[in-house]
C-alpha positions in Angstrom: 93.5 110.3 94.4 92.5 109.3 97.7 89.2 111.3 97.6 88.1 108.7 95.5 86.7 105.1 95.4 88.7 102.8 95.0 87.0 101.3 91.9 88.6 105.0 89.8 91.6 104.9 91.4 92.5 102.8 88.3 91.2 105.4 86.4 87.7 105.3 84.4 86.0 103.5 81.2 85.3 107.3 79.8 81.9 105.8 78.6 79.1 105.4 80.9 78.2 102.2 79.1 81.3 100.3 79.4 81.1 101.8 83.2 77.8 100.4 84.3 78.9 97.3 82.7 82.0 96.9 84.9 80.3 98.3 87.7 76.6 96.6 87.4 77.4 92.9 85.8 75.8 91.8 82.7 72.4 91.1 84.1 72.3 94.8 85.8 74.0 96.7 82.9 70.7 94.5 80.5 68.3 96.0 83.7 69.9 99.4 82.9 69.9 99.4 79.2 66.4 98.6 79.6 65.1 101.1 81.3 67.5 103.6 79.0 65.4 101.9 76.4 62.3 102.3 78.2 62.4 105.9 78.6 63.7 106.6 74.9 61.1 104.6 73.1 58.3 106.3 75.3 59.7 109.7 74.6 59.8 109.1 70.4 56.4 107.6 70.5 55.1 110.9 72.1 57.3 112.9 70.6 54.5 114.8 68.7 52.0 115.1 71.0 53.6 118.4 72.7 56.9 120.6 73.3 57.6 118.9 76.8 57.8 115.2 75.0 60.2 116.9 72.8 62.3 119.1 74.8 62.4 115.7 77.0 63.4 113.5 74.0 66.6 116.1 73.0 68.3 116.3 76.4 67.7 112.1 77.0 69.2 111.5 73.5 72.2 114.1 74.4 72.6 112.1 77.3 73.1 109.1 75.5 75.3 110.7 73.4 77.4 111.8 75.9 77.7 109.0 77.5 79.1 107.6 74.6 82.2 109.7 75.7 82.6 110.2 79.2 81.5 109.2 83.0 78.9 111.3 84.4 79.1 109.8 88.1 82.6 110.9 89.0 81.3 114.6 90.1 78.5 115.4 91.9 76.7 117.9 89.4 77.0 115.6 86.3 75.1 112.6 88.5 72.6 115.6 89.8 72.4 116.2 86.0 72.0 113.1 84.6 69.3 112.2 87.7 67.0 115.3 86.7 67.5 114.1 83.0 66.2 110.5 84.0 63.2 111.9 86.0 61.9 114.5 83.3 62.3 111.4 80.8 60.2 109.6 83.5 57.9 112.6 83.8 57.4 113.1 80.3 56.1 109.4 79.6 53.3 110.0 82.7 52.7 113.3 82.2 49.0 114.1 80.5 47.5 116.8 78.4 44.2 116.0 79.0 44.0 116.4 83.1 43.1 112.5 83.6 45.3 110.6 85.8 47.8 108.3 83.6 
C-alpha cells in the first residue's frame, strides 16, 4: 500500500461519483457533473446525424455506467481510458460533416 496516495490507503468509494465527491467538494463534483452532463446531452442531440455521434454516445454512456461500479483513476490505463473517452465525447460535439469550422 505504500505505492499509493494516501487518500486510498483507506481504501476507495468503488463509484467514481461518490469518489469525485470526496475528492472534488460539492461545488467541484456540481462543476464535474456538469460537464458529464454537457457532453451526454450534446452526444443524444446529435446522435442521428452520423455513426461517430453514435459510436461516441455508447462508450460515454458505458462510462457512466461503469462508473456506477468502480474507480477508474486508481490505474494508469483506466484514467488513459476514461481521458480518451472524455475527448472523443468532446470531439464528437465539435466535430462537422459539412467541412465549416464549428
Amino acid at each position: 500500500m505504500e505505492h499509493l496516495p494516501y487518500a486510498y490507503q483507506a481504501g476507495h468509494a468503488h463509484n467514481d461519483y461518490l469518489a469525485a465527491l470526496a475528492d472534488l467538494g460539492v461545488i467541484g463534483f456540481l462543476a464535474w457533473g456538469g460537464l458529464l452532463t454537457l457532453i451526454f446531452v450534446g452526444l443524444w442531440r446529435r446522435r442521428n446525424e452520423n455513426q461517430f455521434f453514435r459510436v461516441s454516445l455508447a462508450i460515454f454512456v458505458g462510462y457512466l455506467v461503469a462508473s456506477l461500479t468502480e474507480i477508474h483513476f486508481m490505474r494508469l490505463r483506466e484514467m488513459t481510458l476514461v481521458i480518451v473517452v472524455m475527448v472523443l465525447g468532446l470531439s464528437a460535439l465539435v466535430y462537422r460533416t459539412d467541412g465549416k469550422p464549428a
